[in-house]
Structures are given as structure tokens and as C-alpha cells.
C-alpha positions as CSV (number, residue, x, y, z in Angstrom):
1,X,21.7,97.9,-92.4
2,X,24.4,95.3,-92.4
3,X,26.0,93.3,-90.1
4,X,29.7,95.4,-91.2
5,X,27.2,98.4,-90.9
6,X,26.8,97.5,-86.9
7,X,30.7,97.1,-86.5
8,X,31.5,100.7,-87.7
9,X,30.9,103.0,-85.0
10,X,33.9,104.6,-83.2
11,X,32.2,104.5,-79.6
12,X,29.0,103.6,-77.8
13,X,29.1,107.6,-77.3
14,X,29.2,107.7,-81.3
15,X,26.7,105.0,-81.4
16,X,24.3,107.1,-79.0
17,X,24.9,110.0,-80.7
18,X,23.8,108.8,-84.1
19,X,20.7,107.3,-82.8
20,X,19.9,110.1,-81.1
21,X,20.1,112.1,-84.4
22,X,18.0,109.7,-86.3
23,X,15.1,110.1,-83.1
24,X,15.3,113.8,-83.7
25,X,15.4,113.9,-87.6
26,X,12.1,111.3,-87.6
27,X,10.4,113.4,-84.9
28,X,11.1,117.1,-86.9
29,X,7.9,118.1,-88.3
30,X,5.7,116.0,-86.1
31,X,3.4,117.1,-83.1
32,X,0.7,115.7,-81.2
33,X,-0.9,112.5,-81.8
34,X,1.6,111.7,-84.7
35,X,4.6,112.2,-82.3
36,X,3.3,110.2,-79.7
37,X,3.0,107.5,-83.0
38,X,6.7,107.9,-83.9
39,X,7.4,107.3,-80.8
40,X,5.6,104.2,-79.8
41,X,7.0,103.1,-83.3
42,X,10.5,103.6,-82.2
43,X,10.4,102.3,-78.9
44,X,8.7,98.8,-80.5
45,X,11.7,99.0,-83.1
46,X,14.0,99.2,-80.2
47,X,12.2,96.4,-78.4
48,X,12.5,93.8,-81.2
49,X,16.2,95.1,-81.9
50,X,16.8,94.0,-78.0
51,X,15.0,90.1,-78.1
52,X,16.4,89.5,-81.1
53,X,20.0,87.5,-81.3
54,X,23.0,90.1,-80.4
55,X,26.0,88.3,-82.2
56,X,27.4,90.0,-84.9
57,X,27.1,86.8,-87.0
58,X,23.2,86.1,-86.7
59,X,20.5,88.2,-88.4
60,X,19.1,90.9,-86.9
61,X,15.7,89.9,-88.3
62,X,13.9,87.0,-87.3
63,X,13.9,84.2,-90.6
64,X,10.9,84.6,-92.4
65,X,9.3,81.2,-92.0
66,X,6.7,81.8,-95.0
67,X,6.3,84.3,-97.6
68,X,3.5,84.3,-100.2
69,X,2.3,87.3,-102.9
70,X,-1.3,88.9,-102.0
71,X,-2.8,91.4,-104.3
72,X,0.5,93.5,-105.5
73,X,2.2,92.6,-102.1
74,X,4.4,90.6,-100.5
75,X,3.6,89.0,-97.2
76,X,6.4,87.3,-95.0
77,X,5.4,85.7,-91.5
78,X,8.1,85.6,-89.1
79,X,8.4,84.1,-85.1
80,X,9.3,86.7,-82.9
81,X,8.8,84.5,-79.8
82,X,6.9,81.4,-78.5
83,X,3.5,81.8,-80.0
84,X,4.1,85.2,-81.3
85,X,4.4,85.6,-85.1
86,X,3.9,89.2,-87.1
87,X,4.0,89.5,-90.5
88,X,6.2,92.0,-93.0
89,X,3.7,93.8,-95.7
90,X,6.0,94.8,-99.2
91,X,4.5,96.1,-102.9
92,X,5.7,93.6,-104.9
93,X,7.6,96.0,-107.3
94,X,9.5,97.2,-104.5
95,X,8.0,100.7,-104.3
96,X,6.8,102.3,-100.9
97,X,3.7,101.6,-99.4
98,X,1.3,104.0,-97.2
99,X,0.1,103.3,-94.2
100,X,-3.3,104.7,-93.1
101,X,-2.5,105.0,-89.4
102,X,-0.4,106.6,-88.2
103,X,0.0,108.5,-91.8
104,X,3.8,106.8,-93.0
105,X,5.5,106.1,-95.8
106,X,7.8,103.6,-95.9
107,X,9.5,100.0,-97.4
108,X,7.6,98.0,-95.7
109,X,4.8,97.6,-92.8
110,X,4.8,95.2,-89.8
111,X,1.6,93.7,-88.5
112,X,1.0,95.0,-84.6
113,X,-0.5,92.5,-83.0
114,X,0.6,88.9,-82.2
115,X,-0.7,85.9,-83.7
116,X,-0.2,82.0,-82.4
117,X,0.7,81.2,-85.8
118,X,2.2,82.3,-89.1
119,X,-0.7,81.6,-90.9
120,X,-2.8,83.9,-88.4
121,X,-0.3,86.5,-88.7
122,X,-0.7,86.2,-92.9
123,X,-4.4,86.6,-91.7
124,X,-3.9,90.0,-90.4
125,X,-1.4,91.1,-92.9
126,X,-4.1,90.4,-95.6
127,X,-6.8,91.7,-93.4
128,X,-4.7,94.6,-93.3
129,X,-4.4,95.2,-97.0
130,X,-8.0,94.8,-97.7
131,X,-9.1,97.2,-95.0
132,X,-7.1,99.5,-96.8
133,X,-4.6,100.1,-93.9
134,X,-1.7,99.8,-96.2
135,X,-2.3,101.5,-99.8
């Protein structure tokens, strides 16, 4: 999503509204233990949108301070807060990746746990990979 793509709602109503539709059309099929996944998932997403930087001119991303290619991926450490880095897991040719747990597929995967440092969060990204919980 863009930064014009955040300008283009008529109303916070609208606004609500849509992400209300996207909550329901992501929890349709699922039940259970997966549900209660989708959810944590989109109440982290929804956490990081809200301590990241809120002016329609910054990113909504935190910059990736290092990025280096692992296996057929793409590993990009980023600084969420003081002393709390993650990193962003991407196939290299751009095609979706699995993830083992909760069973997903998507772009990309982010590392759940903090690190103190980019190069610990790489650490767990690659740790990650090789534990085969991101195929």
C-alpha cells in the first residue's frame, strides 16, 4: 500500500469499514487454533502500524538497516524500537514463501521475537530458514 493509497478513503467510517472487511475475509475459512493465529497476527500488524511514524510523508515501514541473500532468500533487519530489531524473510525470485506455523502463505515472513541487534535478528531469520519454518 502506498502512501496516496492511505489518503483515499472517504471517511474514518469508510476506513473502519474496509478494515473490517479485510478481518472478516482473512478469518473466512479458519477455526480454532488457526483463528486464534490470524488473529494474534493481525493485532501485531496493527501494533507495529501504531508505533510506527503517522505522517503521510514518512514510511510506514521501518528502513531496513541491512539486507543480505541467505540460501534463495532475502533477509532485511529492521529497528522497530530501542534494542528491538526483527527481520523481513523474502524468496529471492519474488515468489511466496510458506510458513510452517501457523500454516500461511504469503510475500514475505517477519521474525517474532526481538533481538538487541540487527545482526541477532539476521540470526533468527536464518535460524528460521534452516529449521524449515519458512519453505
Amino acid at each position: 500500500m502506498s502512501v496516496q493509497d492511505d489518503l483515499e478513503f472517504a471517511s474514518d467510517d469508510r476506513a473502519r469499514a474496509e478494515i473490517g472487511a479485510a478481518v472478516r475475509y482473512l478469518l473466512r475459512d479458519a477455526s480454532g487454533t488457526a483463528r486464534d493465529e490470524i488473529v494474534h497476527s493481525i493485532t501485531e500488524m496493527v501494533r507495529e502500524v501504531a508505533s510506527g511514524p503517522l505522517a503521510p510523508d514518512m514510511p510506514s515501514q521501518p528502513a531496513s538497516v541491512s539486507r543480505l541473500v541467505y540460501k534463495d532468500y532475502v533477509i532485511d533487519a529492521f529497528k522497530r524500537d530501542t534494542d528491538r530489531w526483527r527481520a523481513t524473510i523474502r524468496r529471492s525470485n519474488g515468489k511466496k514463501i510458506r510458513i510452517a506455523f501457523p500454516p500461511a502463505v504469503r510475500d514475505e515472513a517477519t521474525t517474532v521475537a526481538d533481538a538487541i541487534s540487527a545482526e541477532k535478528a539476521v540470526e533468527f531469520a536464518k535460524r528460521a530458514i534452516d529449521g524449515g519454518e519458512v519453505i
